[in-house]
Wavefront OBJ file of the C-alpha trace (Angstrom):
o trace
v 5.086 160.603 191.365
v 7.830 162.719 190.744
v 8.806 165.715 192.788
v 10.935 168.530 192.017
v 13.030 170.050 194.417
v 13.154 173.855 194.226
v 16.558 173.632 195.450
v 18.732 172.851 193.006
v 22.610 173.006 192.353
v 23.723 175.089 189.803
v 27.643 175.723 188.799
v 28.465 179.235 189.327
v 31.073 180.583 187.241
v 31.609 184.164 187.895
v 34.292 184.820 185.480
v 31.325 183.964 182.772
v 28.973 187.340 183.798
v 29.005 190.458 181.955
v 31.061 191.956 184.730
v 33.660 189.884 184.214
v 33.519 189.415 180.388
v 32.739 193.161 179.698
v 35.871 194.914 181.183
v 38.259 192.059 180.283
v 36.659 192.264 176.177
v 37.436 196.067 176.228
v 41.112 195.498 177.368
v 41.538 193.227 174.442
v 39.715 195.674 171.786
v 42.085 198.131 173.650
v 45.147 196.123 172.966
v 44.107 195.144 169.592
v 43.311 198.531 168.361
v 46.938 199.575 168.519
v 47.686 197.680 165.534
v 46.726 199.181 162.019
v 44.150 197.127 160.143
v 44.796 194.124 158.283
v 48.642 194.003 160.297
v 50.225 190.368 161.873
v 49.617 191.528 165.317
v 46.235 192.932 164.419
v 45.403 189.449 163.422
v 47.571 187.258 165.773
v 45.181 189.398 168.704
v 41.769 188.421 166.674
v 43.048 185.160 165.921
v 43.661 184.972 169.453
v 40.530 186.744 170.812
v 38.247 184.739 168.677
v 39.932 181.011 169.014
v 39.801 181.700 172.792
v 35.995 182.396 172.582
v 35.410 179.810 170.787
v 37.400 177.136 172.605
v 35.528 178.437 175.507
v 32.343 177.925 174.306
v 32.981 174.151 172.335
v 34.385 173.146 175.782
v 31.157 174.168 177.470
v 33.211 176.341 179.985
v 30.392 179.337 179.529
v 27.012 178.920 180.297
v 24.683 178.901 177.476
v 21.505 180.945 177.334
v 18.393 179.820 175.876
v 17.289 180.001 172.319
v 13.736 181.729 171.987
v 11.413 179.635 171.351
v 10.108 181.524 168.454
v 11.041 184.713 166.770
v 9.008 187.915 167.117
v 7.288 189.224 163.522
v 9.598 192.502 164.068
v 12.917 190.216 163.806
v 12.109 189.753 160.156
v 12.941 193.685 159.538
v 16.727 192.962 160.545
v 16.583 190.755 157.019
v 16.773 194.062 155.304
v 20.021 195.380 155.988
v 21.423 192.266 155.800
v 20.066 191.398 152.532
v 21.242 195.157 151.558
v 24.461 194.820 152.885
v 24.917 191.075 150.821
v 23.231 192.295 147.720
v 26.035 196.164 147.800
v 28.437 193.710 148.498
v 28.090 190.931 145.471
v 27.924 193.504 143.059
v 30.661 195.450 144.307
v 32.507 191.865 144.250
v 31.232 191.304 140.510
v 31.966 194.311 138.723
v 35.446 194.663 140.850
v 36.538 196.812 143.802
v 37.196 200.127 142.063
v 36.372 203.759 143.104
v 33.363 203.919 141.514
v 32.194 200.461 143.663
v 34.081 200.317 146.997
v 33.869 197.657 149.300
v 32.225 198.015 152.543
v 35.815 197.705 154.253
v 37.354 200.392 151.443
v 34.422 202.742 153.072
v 35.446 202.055 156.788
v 38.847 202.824 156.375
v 38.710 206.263 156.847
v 36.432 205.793 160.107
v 38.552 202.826 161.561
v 41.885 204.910 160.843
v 41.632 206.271 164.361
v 42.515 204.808 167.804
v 39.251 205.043 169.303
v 37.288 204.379 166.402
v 38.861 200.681 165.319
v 38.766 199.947 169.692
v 34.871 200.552 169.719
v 34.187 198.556 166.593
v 36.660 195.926 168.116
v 34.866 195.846 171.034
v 31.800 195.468 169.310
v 32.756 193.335 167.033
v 34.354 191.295 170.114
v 30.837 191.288 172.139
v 28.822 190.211 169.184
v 30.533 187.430 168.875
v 30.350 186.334 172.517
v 26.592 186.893 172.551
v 26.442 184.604 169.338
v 28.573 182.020 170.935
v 26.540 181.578 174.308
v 23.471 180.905 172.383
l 1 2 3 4 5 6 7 8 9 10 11 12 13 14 15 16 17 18 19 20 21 22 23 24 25 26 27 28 29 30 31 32 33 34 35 36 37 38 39 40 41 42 43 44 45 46 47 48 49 50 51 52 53 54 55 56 57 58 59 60 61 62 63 64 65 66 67 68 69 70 71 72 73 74 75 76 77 78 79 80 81 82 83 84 85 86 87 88 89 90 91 92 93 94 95 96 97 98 99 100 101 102 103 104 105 106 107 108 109 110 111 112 113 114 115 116 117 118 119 120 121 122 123 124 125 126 127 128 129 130 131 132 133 134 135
């Protein structure tokens, strides 16, 4: 027979919550918004950002979260703007960036020109990528 204790150990690494990770993600978005788009120190921070996530996680420094078991029917609806997005995309790719087809990034340039703007979409862009790592 075996039993299971309800006590169990469990490594606590407090630098991994979202109270940690949160505030320390938005001074890097912070930090990397500065730069214009597409600079060297706009990409030495992402390069940096990113390879630091993702030494973090192939280390197993972060604790991982579960995978669901099984996806809800209403997940399948986030295949269409994906498969929109892919589909605007390849044809802007095959019949050329021009004004008449503009990429996706041609379009955000305008938005992401200001401060605030390119830090949000850092920081998101920064969060989704942790949340996709610790699964």
């Amino acid at each position: 027979m075996g039993s299971s204790s309800p006590l169990t150990a469990e490594v606590v690494r407090p630098w991994a919550r979202p109270v940690v990770v949160l505030p320390m993600l938005a001074l890097v978005s912070l930090v990397g918004a500065v730069f214009p788009s597409f600079s060297i120190g706009a990409n030495l921070v992402s390069v940096a950002a990113g390879g630091t996530l993702f030494w973090l996680v192939l280390t197993g420094r972060v604790p991982r979260r579960p995978a669901p078991r099984r996806l809800v029917p209403q997940a399948a609806w986030w295949l269409l703007p994906v498969l929109s997005f892919a589909v605007a995309e390849l044809v802007n790719f095959a019949l050329g960036s021009t004004y008449a087809h503009p990429t996706f990034s041609v379009l955000a340039d305008p938005v992401l020109a200001g401060y605030l703007a390119r830090a949000a979409a850092y920081l998101g862009w920064l969060a989704g990528f942790w949340g996709l790592a610790r699964r």
